[in-house]
FIZASE-817001 format. One line per field, with one value per residue: residue in one letter; y, x, z of N, C-alpha, C, O in turn. Coordinates in Angstrom, 1 decimal, padded with zeros to 4 digits. Layout:
residu: (a_...)
n.py: (Y_...)
n.px: (X_...)
n.pz: (Z_...)
ca.py: (Y_...)
ca.px: (X_...)
ca.pz: (Z_...)
c.py: (Y_...)
c.px: (X_...)
c.pz: (Z_...)
o.py: (Y_...)
o.px: (X_...)
o.pz: (Z_...)
END
This chain:
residu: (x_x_x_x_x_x_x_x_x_x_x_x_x_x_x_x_x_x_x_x_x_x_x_x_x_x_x_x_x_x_x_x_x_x_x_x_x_x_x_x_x_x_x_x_x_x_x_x_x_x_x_x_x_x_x_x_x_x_x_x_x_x_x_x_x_x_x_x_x_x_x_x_x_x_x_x_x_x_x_x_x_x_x_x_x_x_x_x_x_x_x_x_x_x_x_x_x_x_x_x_x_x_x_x_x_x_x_x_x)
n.py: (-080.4_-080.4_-082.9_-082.7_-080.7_-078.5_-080.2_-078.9_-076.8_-074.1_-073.9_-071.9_-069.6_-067.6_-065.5_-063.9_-060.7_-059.8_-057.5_-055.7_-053.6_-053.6_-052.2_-051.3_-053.5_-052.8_-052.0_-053.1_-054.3_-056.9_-059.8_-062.8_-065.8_-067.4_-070.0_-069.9_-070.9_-071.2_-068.9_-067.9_-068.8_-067.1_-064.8_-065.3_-067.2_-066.6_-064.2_-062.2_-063.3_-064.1_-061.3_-059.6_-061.5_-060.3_-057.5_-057.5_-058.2_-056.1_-053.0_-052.9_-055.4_-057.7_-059.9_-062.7_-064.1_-067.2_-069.4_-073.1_-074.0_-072.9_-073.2_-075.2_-074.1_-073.5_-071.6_-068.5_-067.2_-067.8_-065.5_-065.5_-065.9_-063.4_-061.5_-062.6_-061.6_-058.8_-058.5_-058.8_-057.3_-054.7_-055.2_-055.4_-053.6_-054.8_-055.3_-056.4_-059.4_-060.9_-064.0_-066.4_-065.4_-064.4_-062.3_-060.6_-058.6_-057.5_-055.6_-055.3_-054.8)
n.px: (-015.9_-014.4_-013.7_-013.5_-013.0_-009.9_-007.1_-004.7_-004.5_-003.2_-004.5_-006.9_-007.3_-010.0_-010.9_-013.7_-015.4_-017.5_-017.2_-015.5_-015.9_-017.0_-017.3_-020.9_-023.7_-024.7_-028.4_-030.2_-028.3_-027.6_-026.2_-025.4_-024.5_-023.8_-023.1_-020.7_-021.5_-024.0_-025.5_-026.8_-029.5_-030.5_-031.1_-032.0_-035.2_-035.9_-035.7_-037.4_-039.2_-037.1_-036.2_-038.1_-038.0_-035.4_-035.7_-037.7_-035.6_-033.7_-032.4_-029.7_-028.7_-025.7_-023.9_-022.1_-020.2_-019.3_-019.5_-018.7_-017.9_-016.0_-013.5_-012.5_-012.4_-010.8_-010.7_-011.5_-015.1_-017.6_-018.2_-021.2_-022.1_-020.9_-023.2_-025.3_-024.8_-025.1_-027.4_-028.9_-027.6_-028.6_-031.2_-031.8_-030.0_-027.9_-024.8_-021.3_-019.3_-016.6_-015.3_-013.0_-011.6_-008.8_-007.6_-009.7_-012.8_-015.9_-016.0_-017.7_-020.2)
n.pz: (-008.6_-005.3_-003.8_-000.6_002.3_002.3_003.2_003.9_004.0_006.8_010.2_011.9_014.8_016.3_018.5_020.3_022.1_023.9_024.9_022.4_020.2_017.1_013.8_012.8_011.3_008.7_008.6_006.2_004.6_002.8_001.8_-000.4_-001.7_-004.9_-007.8_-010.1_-012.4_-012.4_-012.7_-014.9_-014.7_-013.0_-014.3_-016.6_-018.0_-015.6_-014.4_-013.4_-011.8_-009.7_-009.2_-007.9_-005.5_-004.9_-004.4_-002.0_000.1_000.2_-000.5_-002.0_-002.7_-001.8_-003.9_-003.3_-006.0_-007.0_-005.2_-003.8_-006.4_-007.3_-006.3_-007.9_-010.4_-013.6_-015.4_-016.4_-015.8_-019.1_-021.4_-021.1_-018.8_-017.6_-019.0_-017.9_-015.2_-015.6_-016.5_-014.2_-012.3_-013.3_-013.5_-010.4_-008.7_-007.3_-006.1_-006.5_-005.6_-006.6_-006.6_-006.4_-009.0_-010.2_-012.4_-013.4_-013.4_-012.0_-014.8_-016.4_-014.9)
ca.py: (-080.1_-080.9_-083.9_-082.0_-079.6_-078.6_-079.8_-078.6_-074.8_-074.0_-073.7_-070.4_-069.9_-066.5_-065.2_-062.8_-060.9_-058.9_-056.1_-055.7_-053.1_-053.0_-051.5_-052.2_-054.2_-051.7_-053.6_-053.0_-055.2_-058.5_-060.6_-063.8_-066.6_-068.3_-070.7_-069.4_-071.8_-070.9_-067.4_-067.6_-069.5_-065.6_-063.9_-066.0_-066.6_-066.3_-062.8_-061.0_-063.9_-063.4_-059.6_-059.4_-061.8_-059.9_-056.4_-058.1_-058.6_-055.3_-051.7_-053.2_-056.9_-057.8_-061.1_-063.1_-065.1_-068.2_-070.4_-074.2_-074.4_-071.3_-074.1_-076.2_-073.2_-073.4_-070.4_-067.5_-068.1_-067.3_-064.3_-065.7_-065.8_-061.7_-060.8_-062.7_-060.7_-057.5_-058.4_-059.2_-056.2_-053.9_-055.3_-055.0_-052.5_-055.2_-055.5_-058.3_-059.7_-062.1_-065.0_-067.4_-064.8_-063.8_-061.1_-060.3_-058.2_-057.4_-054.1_-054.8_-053.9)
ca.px: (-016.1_-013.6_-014.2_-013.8_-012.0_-008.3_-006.6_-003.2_-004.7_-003.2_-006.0_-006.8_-007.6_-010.2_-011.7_-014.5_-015.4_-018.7_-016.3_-015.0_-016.8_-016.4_-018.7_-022.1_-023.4_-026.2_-029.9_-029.8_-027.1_-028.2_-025.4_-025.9_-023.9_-024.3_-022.2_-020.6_-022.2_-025.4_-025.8_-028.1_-030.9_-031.5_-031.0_-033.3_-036.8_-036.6_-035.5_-038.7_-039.2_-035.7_-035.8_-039.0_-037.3_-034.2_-036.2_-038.2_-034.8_-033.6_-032.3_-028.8_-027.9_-024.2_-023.7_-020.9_-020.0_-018.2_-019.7_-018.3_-017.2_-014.6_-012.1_-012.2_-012.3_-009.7_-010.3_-012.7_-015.9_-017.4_-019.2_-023.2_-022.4_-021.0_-024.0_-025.9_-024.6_-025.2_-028.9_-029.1_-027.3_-029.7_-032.9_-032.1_-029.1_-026.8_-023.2_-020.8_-018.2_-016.1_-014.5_-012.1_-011.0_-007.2_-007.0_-010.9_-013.1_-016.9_-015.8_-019.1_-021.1)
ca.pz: (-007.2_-004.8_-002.3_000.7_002.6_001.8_004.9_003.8_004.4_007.8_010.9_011.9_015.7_016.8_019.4_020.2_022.9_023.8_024.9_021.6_019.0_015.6_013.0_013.2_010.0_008.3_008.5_005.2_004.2_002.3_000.8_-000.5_-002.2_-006.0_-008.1_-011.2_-013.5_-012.1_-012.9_-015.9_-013.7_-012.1_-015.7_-018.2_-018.0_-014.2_-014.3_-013.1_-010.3_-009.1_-009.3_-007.0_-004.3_-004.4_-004.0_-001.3_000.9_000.6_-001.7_-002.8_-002.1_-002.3_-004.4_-004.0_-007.1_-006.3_-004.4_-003.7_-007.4_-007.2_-006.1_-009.3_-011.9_-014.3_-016.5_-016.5_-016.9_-020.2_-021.6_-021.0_-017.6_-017.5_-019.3_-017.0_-014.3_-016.0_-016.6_-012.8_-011.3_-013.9_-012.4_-008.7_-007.9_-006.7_-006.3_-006.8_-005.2_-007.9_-005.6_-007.3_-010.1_-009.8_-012.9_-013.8_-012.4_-012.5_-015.0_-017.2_-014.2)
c.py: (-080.8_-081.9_-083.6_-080.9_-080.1_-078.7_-079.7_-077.0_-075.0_-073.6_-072.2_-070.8_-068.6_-066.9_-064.1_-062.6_-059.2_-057.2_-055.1_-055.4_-053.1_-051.9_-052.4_-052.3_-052.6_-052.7_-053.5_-053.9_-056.6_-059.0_-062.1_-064.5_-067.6_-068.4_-069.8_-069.6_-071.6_-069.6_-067.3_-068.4_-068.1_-064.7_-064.1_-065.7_-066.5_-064.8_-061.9_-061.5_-063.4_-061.8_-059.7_-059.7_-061.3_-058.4_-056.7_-058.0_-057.1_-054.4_-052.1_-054.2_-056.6_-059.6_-061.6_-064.4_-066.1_-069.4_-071.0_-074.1_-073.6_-072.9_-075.2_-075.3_-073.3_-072.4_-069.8_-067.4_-067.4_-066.3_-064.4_-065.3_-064.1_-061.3_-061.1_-061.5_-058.6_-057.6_-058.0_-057.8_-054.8_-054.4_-055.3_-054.6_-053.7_-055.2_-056.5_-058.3_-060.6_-062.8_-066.1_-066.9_-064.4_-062.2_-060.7_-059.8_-058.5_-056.2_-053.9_-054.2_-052.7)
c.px: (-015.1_-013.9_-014.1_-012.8_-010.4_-007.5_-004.7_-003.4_-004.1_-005.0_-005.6_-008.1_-008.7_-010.8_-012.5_-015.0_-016.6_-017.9_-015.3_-015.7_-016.2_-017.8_-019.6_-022.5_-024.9_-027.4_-030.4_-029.2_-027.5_-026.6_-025.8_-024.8_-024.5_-022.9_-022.1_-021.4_-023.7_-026.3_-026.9_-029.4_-031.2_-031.8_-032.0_-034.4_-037.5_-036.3_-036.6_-039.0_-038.4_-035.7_-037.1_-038.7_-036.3_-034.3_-036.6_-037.2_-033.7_-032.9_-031.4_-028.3_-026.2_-024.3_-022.3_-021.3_-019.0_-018.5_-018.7_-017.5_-016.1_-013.6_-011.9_-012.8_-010.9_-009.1_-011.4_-013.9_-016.5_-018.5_-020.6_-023.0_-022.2_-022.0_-025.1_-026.1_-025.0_-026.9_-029.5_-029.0_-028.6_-030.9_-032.9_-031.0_-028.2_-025.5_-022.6_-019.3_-017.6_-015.4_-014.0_-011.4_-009.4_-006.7_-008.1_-011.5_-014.7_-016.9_-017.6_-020.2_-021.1)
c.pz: (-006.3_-003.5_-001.1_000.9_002.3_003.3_005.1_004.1_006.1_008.6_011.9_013.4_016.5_017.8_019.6_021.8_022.8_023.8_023.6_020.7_017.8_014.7_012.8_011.8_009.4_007.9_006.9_004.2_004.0_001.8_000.7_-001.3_-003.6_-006.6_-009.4_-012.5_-013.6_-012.4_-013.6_-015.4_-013.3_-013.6_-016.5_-017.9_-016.3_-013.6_-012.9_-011.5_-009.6_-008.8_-008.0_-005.7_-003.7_-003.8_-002.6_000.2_001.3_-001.0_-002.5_-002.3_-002.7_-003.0_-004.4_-004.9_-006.8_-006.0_-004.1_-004.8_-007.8_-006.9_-007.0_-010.5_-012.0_-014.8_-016.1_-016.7_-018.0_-020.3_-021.5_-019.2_-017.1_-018.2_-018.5_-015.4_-014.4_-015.9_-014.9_-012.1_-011.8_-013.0_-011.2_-008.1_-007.1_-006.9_-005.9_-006.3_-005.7_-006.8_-006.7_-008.4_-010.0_-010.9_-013.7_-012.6_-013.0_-013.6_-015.8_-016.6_-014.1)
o.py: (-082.0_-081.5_-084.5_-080.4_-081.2_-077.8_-080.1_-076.1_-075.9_-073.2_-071.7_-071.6_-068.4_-068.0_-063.1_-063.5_-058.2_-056.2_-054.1_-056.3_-052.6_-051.3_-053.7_-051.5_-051.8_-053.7_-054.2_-054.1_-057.4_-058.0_-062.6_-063.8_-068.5_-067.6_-069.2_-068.7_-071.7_-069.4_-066.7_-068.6_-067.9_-064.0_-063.3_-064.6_-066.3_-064.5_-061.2_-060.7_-062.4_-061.4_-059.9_-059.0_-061.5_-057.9_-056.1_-057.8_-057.1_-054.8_-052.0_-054.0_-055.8_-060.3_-061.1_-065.2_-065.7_-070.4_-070.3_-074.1_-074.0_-073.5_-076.1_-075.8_-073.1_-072.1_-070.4_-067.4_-066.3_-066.2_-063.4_-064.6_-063.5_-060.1_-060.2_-060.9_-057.7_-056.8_-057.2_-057.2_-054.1_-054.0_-055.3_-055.0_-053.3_-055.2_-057.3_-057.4_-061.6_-062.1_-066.5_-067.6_-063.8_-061.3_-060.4_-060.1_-059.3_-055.6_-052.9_-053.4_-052.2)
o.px: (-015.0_-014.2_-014.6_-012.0_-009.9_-007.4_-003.9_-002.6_-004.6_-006.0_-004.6_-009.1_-008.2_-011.2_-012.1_-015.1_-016.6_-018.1_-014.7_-016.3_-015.1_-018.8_-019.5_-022.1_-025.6_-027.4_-031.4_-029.6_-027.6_-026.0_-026.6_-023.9_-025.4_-022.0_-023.1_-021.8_-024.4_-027.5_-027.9_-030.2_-032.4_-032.8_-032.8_-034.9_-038.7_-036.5_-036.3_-039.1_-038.7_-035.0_-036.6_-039.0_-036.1_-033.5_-035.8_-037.7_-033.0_-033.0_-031.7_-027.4_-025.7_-025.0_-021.4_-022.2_-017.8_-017.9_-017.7_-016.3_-015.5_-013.2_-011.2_-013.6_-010.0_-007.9_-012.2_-014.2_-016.0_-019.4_-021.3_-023.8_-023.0_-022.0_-025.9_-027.1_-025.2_-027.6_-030.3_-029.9_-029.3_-031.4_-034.0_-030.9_-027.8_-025.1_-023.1_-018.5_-018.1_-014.8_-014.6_-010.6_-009.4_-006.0_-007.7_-011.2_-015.0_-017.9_-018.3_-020.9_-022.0)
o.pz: (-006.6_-002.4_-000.3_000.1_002.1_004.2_006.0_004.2_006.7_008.1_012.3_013.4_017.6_018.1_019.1_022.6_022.2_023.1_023.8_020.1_017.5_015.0_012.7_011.0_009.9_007.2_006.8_003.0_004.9_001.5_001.5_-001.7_-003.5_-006.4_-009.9_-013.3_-014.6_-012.4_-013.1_-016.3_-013.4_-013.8_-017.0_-017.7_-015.9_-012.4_-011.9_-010.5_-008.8_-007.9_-006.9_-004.8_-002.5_-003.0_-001.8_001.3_002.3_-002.2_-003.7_-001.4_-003.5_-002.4_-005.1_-004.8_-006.5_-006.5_-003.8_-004.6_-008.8_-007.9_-006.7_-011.4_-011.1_-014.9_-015.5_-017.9_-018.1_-019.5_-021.9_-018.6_-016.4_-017.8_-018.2_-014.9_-013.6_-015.2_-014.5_-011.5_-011.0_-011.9_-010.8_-007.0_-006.1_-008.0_-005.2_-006.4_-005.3_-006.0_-007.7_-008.9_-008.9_-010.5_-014.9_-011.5_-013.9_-013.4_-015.8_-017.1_-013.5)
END
């Protein structure tokens, strides 16, 4: 885990302004954030829990995968954690956003 922010990223400066529409988000729309490593904690024997909380929040959450620990992966992570994902997306229609990967995707989903 890396001891803090990277303060060699340049700083990035916006602005927003009520006059200014974009598209509107659909109420609908859950996303949520978990660590790579952590995946099989929703998969295993908390499956059923998990699946009920995630119904609960709406039809098809978005997951990103990543978290914090995305900036100190090395390598890919390994096949418990894709099947993980597969168990997950099966029991509550969600879709995944891979963060930290550079030439993997989600294809098993």
């Amino acid at each position: 885990m890396p001891a803090g922010p990277n303060t060699t990223w340049p700083t990035a400066i916006a602005s927003v302004s009520p006059a200014d529409v974009g598209a509107r988000v659909p109420k609908e729309f859950l996303a949520t954030s978990h660590e790579w490593k952590r995946m099989g904690d929703y998969s295993g024997a908390n499956l059923a829990a998990w699946t009920e909380i995630f119904k609960l929040l709406g039809p098809s959450p978005v997951l990103r995968i990543g978290g914090a620990s995305q900036d100190a992966m090395t390598e890919v992570p390994g096949p418990e954690v894709w099947l993980a994902l597969v168990k997950l997306q099966r029991a509550i229609n969600c879709r995944c956003v891979a963060a930290g990967l550079t030439r993997h995707s989600c294809e098993l989903l």
